[in-house]
N, C-alpha and C positions, 0 to 999 in steps of 0.2 A: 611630452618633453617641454614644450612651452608655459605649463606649469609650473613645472618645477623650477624651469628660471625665472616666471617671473614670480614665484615662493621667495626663489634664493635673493632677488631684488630686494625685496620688502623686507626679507631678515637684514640685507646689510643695510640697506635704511634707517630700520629702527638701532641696529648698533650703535650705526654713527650718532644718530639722535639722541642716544641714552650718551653717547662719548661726549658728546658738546652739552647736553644737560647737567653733568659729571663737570666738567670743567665750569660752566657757570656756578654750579654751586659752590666750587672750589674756592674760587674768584669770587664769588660773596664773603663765603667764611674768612677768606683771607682778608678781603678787604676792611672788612666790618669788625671782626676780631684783632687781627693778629695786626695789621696795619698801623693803627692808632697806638695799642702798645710799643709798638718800635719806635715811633714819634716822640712818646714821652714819659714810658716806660726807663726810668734808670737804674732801679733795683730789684732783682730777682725776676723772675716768668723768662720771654724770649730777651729779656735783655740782657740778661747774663753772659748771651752768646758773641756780646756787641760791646761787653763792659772790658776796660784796658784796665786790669789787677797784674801789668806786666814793671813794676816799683814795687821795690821795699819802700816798707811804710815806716816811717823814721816819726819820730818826736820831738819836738823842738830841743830837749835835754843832748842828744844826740849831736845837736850840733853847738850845746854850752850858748842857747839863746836864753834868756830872761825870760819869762810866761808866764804866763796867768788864764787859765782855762776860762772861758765864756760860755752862759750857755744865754743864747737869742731867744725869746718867744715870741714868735711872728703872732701877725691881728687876728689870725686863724688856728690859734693855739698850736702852733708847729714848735719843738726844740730844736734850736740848731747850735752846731756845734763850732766851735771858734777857741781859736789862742789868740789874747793881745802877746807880742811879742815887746818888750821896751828895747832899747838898744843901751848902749853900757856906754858911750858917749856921754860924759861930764854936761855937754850944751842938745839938747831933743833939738830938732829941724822939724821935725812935723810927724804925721803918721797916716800910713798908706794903708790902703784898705786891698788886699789883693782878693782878686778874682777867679778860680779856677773853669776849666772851659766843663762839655758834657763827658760825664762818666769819669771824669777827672776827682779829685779833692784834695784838701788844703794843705794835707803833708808834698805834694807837688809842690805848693809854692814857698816851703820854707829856706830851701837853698834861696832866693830871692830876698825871704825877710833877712837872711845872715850877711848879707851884702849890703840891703837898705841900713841895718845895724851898727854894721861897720862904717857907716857911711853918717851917723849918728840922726837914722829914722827910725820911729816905732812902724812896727806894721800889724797888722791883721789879717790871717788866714783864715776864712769860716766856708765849711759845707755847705755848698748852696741845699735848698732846699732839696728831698729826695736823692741825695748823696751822702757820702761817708756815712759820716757818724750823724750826720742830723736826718731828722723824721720827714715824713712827707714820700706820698707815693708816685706823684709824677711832676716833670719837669712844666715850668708854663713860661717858660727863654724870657723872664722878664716882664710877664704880667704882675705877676705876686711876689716874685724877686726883689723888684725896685723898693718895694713896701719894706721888705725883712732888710734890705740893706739901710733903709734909713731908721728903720726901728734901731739898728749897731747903730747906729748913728750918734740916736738916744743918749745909749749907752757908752761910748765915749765919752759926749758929754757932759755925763755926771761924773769922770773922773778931777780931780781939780790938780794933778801933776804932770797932767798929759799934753805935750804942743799939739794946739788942732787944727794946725797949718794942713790942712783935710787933702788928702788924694785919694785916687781911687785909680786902679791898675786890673786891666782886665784879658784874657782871652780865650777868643773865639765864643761859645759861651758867656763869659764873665764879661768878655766885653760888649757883648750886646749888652749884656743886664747894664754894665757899667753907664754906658751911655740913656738909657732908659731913667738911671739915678740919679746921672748929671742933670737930665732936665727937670726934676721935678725938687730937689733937695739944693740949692746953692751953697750950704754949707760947705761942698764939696767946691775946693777952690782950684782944681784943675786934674787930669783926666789922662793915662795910658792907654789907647785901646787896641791893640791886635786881632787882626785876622778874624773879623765881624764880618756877619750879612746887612743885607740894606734894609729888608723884611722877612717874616718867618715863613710867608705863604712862599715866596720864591724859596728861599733857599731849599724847603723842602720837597717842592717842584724838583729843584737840581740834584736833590739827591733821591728822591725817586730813580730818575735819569739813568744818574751815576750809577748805582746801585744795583740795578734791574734793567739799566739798558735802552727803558722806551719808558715815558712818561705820558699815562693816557688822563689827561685834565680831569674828564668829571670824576674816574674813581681816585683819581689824587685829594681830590677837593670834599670827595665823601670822606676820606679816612680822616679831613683834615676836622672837620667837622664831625665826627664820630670823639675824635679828639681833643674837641674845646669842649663837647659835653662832658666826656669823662673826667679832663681835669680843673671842670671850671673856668674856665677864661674867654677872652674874645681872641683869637686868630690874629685880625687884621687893626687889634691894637700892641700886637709886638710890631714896631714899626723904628727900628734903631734910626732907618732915614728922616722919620718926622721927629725924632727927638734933638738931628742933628741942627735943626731948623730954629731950635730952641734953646739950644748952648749955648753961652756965651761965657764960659769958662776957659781958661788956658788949655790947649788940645795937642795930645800927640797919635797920630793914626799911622798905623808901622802894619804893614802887608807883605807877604813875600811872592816874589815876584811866581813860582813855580808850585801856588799854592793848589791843591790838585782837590780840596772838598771846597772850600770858600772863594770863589774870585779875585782873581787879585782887581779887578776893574772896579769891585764893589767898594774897596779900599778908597780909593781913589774920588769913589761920589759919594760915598759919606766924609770923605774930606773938604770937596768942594762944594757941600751942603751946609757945612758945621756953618753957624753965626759967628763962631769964635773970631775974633780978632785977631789974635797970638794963638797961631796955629800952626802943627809941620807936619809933614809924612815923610815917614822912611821907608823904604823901600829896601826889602832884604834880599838880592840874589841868590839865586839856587836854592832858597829855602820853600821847603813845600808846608804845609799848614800844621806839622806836628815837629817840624825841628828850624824852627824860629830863631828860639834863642838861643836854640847850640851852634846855627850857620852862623847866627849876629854877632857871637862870641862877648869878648870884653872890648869890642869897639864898640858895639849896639848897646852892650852895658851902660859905656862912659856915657855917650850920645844922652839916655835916657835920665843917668843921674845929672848931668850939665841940665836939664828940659825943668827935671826937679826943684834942682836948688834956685833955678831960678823965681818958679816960683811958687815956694815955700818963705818968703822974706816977708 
């Protein structure tokens, strides 16, 4: 008899053994594959599961805006996809470079250009890289972003009808990149940023968290790295907070208070980071990190056009 039990020991032994060998292996494959895709992964594979195709997709015609299709070619041969939008105002004020956040693109931010328009601003809506309609297979939050938005830069430019009283308008995404572009491009004479991280290794930390509920460090920091190999870049030079160190352009930082993927704290020390001199933060009650500018309404509007015109002179 004693056999047999201690047979029947040794088989649930090896069970269990094969059960947590089974799990480790899982917990590789996931971490080492599937992990890093979700990071910066934005088109097609497991991203699709995570991409918001919850908007009609409108055209600037749609909304009887002026346009002129653009196509960008980043330093790494990427097409991206862009409308200059002009505004139908007799006197231009300037022209804003709008930013869409991740999984987002640029037909989002046209109801914005139809306002800036009205308001007698040109703007520009472009695909960030591996979005919409422009090329590229993974997101790098502003390592090789910053580069493709001063390459548009270029190319404004070279337009000779164009006011280039330069802005740049960004969120969550867009405005990490935004602030990344501010520091390195001065042409840009002042800056909208919404609802940003401080660096990409946190916030990706927090969204582990979030996500999945426990955030275990070293397999967070392997997939992160798994992830800078795949899409080329350095990790721990997307750094929105060290670039804020280096602004010194006119700044507005707007976070909402009940913002449930981005911090609203973080808001707060990239403000109190900026170099800038002429700086504000707004602070948007009850607004969580995806309905900003529907809570901020046309009081958050006014606020930001008043931020604008000022300076735009």
């Amino acid at each position: 008899m004693s056999f047999f039990v201690a047979h029947f020991f040794i088989i649930k032994k090896m069970i269990l053994l094969y059960i947590l060998l089974f799990f480790i292996v899982i917990t590789f494959l996931l971490v080492h594959f599937v992990s890093p895709q979700i990071i910066i992964r934005t088109k097609g594979g497991i991203s699709k599961f995570t991409r918001n195709n919850n908007f009609e997709l409108l055209h600037p015609d749609d909304l009887f805006l002026e346009n002129e299709k653009l196509n960008v070619f980043t330093q790494d041969s990427l097409n991206l996809s862009a409308y200059l939008i002009k505004t139908t105002s007799e006197i231009q004020k300037g022209t804003i470079i709008l930013l869409h956040g991740i999984r987002s693109r640029k037909e989002n931010n046209l109801w914005l250009s139809k306002k800036l328009s009205d308001e007698g601003y040109n703007s520009v809506v472009i695909d960030s890289r591996a979005h919409g309609f422009s090329q590229g297979k993974y997101c790098t939050f502003g390592y090789h972003e910053k580069y493709d938005i001063k390459t548009l830069i270029d190319i404004l430019y070279s337009y000779e009808d164009l006011n280039l009283n330069l802005g740049i308008w960004g969120q969550s995404l867009g405005g990490a990149v935004s602030l990344q572009t501010l520091e390195i491009d001065k042409r840009i004479k002042f800056g909208i940023v919404e609802s940003t991280f401080i660096n990409f290794r946190t916030i990706v930390h927090d969204y582990f968290k979030r996500y999945i509920g426990i955030d275990i460090s070293f397999l967070t920091n392997y997939a992160l790295k798994r992830a800078e190999k795949l899409a080329n870049f350095k990790i721990d030079e997307v750094s929105p907070i060290n670039s804020t160190k280096k602004i010194t352009q006119p700044m507005l930082i707007v976070h909402g208070k009940d913002d449930e993927k981005i911090k609203f704290e973080y808001g707060k020390i990239l403000f109190e980071n900026l170099a800038s001199k002429d700086k504000d933060f707004i602070n948007i009650p009850n607004s969580s990190h995806s309905n900003l500018r529907e809570i901020g309404g046309d009081d958050y509007l006014k606020k930001v056009i008043i931020f604008i015109n000022k300076n735009s002179k």
